[in-house]
N, C-alpha and C positions, 0 to 999 in steps of 0.2 A: 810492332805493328803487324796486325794477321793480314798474310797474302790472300789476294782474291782466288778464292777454290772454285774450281769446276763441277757441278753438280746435278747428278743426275736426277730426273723429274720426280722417279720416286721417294728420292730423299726426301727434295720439299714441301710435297705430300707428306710425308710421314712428320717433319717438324709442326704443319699447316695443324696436322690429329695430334700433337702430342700439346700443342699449345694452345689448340680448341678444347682439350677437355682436361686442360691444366693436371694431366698426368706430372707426378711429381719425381717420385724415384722410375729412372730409366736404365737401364742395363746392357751395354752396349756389347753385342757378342759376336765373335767371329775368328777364323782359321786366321792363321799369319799371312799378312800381305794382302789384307783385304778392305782398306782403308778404315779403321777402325778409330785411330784416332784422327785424321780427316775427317773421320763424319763428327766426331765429341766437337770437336772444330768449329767444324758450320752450326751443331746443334746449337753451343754455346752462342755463339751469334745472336741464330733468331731468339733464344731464349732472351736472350738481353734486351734484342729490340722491344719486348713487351714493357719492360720497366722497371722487372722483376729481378729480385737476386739469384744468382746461377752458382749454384756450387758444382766443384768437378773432384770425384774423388777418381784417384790414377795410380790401377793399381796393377799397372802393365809394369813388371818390376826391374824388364829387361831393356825396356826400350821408351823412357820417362819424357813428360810432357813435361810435370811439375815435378819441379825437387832431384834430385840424383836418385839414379840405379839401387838397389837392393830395398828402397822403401816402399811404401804406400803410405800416399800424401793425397791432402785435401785442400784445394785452392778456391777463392773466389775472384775469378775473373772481373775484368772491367771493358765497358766499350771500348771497342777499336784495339786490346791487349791481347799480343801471341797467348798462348798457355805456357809457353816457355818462358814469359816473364812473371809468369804469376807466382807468388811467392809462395810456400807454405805455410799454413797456419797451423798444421793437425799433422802428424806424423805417425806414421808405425811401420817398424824395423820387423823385415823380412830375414837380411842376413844372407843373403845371395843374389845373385839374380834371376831365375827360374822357380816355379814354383814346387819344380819335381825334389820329391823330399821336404816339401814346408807348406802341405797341405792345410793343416790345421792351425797356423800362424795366419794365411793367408786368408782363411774364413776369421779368425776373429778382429786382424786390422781393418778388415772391412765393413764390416759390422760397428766395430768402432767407430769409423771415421763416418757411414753412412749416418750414423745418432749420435753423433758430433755436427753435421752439418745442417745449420740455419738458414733455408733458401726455398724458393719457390718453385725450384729446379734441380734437382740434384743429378746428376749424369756419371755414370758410372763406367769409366772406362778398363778394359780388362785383356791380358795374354792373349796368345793367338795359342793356348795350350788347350783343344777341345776335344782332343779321343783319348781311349785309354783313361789312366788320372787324369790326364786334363775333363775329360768328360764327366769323370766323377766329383772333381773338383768344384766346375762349373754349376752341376747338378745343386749340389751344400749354398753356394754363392748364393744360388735361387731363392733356396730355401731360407738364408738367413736375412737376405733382402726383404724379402716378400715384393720385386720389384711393381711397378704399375703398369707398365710394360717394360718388354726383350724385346731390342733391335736388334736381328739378325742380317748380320751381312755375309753373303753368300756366294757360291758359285754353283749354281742348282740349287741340288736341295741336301749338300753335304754338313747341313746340322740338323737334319733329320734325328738321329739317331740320340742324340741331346734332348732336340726340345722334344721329342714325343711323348717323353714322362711329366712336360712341363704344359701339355697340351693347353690345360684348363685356364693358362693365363693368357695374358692378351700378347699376343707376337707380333711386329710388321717384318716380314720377309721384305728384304730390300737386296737387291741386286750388290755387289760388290764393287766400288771404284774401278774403275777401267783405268785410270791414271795412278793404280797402286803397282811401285815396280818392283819385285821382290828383290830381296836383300841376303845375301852369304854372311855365312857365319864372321868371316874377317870383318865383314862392314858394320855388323851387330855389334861387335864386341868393341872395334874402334870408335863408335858412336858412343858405347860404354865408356869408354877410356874418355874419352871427350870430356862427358860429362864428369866423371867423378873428378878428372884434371881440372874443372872448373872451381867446382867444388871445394875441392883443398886448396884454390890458390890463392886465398886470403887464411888459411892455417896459420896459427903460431903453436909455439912449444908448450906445454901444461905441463907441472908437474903436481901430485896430487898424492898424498896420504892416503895409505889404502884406506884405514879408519875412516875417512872421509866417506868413502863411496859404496852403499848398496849392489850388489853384483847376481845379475840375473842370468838366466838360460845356460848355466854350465853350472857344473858341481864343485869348481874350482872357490874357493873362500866362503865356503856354507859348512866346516866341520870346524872341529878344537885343533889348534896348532899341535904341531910333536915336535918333537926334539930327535930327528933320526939319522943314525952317521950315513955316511956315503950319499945325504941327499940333501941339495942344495933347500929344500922345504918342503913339510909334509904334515897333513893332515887327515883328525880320524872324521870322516864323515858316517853319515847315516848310515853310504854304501859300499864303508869299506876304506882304505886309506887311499889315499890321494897326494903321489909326490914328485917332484918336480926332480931330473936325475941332476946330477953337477957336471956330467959328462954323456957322450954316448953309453946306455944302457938299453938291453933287453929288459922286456916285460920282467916282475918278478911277481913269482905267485902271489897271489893276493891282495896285489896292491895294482892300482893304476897309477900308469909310471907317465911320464910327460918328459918330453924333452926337452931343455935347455936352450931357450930363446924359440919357443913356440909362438909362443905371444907378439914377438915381431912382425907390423904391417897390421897385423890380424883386425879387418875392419871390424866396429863394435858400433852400439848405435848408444847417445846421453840424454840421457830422462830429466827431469825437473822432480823436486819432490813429492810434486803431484804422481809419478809417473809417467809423463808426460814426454812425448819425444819430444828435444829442441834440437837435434845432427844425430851428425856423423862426427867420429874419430878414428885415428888411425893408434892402435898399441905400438909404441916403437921399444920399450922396455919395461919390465918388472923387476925392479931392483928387493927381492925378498929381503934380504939380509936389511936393508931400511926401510923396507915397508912403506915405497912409494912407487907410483907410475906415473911413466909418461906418453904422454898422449901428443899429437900433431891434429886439430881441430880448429876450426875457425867461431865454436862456443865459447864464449866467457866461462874460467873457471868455476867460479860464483855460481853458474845455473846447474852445474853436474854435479848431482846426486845420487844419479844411479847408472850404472853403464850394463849395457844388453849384448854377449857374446853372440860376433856373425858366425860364419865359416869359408866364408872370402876373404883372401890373401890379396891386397893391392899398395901398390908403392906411391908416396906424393904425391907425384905428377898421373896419378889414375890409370896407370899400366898395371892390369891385372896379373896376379902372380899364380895364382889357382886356390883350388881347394886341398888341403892338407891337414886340414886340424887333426890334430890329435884324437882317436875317440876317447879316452879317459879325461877327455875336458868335460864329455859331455855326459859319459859312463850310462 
C-alpha cells in the first residue's frame, strides 16, 4: 500500500500538464536527495487515476524502487500498489550499482526497456548522477529517449547546465521535495544490502554444465580450450590466451592470468534464450576440471541460458563485498 505523500502545488500542476496533453514518455531528473522517486510516486498515482496503463521504468541502479540494486527494471504498477511491490517484467543488468564506468550499458537498458514498455504513461525514473559524466550520461538518456517531456527537480537552477543543451524540449522546472532528507553513504549502501538480502532469500543451489550456458560481457569462455601446465585452465581467444592460475601467480607475459576462485560471490545477471533478463545469481564456484557451475539464484534452472558478467562482489545475505574483478576477465 502507497503512503499518503506530501505535495507540493507545483507538482500537481505539472501531473494536472502532463495528463492534459497525454504526454507519454516522461523523464524524471534530478541531483541526489531531491525527491525524485517521490515524485515517479505521486506521478504514478495520478497517472493511474485516469484509467490508463502506467509503466515505470527504474533505472536509479543505486537506490531501486522495482526489482534489486545493479539492474534497470520495468514495472507496471497497479491502484493503491507501492512501487516496491511491483514486480518486474523487463530487466537489464547494469552489474553495479553506480553508473560511473557503465555509461553505455546504461543508455542501452534504457532504451530497451523504454520500447519494451506497453502503457499510456511511461515515467522514467533516474540516478541523482548529473555533473561531470553524470551530465554527459544524462545528456545520451535525452537523446535516446526522445522524452515528451524532463521533470526537473531542483534546488535553483542547479540543472542549468544539463538542460541548456536540451533547451528545445519541453521542461517543467519544479521545486525539489522539502521532506527529501539526505542520505550517507552507510545508509545507501545498507538499503543496498537490504535489498539484495531480500532478493537472495528465496535462492537455492544450481548447478549447471558450462555447455549449457551462453556467457556474455567478459572474454572468459569465447576462445578454443588449451591444454597448459601450471594452469588450472586456459584458453586461446581472439585476444590472446586466457587462464585461470592453480595458485597465486603474477601476471605472465602474454597471457591474461585470473586468479583462482575469482568468480566466487561474483554477482552475474540470467538471460532466457530470448536474451532476456529473468534475475539475478550469485557465482559461488567454477569447477573447470568438470566443466560445471554453481550458481545461488532464486531462477529456475530450466530458464538460464545465458549469464551476463557484473563487477560486484556480494555475499547471500546481500552484504556487499566490493569491486575486485579481475581485469583479464574482461581484457
Amino acid at each position: 500500500m502507497e503512503p499518503r505523500l506530501d505535495i507540493p502545488p507545483a507538482w500537481d500542476w505539472s501531473a494536472d500538464q502532463i495528463v492534459q496533453h497525454r504526454w507519454r514518455k516522461i523523464l524524471v531528473l534530478g541531483a541526489v536527495d531531491r525527491g525524485k522517486s517521490t515524485y515517479c510516486r505521486f506521478l504514478t498515482r495520478r497517472c493511474l487515476e485516469t484509467g490508463q496503463r502506467v509503466a515505470v521504468v527504474d533505472t536509479d541502479v543505486g537506490q531501486k524502487d522495482i526489482g534489486p540494486p545493479a539492474t534497470l527494471t520495468l514495472g507496471y504498477p497497479e491502484v493503491a500498489q507501492s512501487l516496491a511491490e511491483v514486480p518486474p517484467v523487463a530487466w537489464y543488468f547494469l552489474g553495479a550499482t553506480s553508473p560511473a564506468g557503465h555509461l553505455l550499458p546504461m543508455i542501452v537498458g534504457v532504451r530497451q526497456l523504454v520500447d519494451t514498455a506497453r502503457a499510456a504513461y511511461i515515467i522514467i525514473n533516474t540516478t541523482g548522477f548529473v555533473t561531470g559524466p553524470g551530465r554527459v550520461l544524462k545528456g545520451y538518456k535525452i537523446e535516446a529517449i526522445r522524452p515528451d517531456v524532463i521533470v526537473a527537480l531542483e534546488h535553483g537552477r542547479e540543472l542549468r547546465t544539463l538542460l541548456q543543451a536540451y533547451r528545445h524540449y519541453r521542461i517543467l522546472r519544479l521545486p525539489a521535495s522539502a521532506y527529501a532528507t539526505p542520505k550517507t553513504f552507510e545508509q545507501r549502501r545498507a538499503a543496498r544490502e537490504r535489498a539484495f538480502g531480500t532478493y537472495f532469500a528465496t535462492a537455492s543451489t544450481v548447478e549447471l554444465a558450462l555447455r549449457q550456458v551462453i556467457f556474455q560481457r567478459a572474454l572468459l569462455f569465447t576462445g578454443r580450450k588449451l591444454a597448459q601446465k601450471d594452469f588450472l585452465y586456459a584458453e586461446h581467444t581472439a585476444e590472446g590466451i586466457l587462464a585461470i592460475a592453480a595458485e597465486e601467480q603474477a601476471d605472465t607475459p602474454g597471457m591474461h592470468v585470473l586468479p583462482v576462485g575469482f568468480e566466487r560471490h561474483l554477482l552475474c545477471a540470467v538471460a532466457n534464450r530470448h536474451n532476456e533478463g529473468v534475475g539475478l545469481a550469485l557465482i559461488m564456484h567454477i569447477d573447470f576440471a568438470r566443466e560445471t557451475m554453481t550458481l545461488r539464484t532464486p531462477v529456475p534452472a530450466a530458464q538460464i541460458k545465458v549469464m551476463q558478467f557484473g563487477t560486484l562482489y556480494i555475499q547471500a545475505d546481500g552484504r556487499e563485498l566490493g569491486y575486485h574483478v579481475p581485469r583479464g576477465l574482461f581484457a
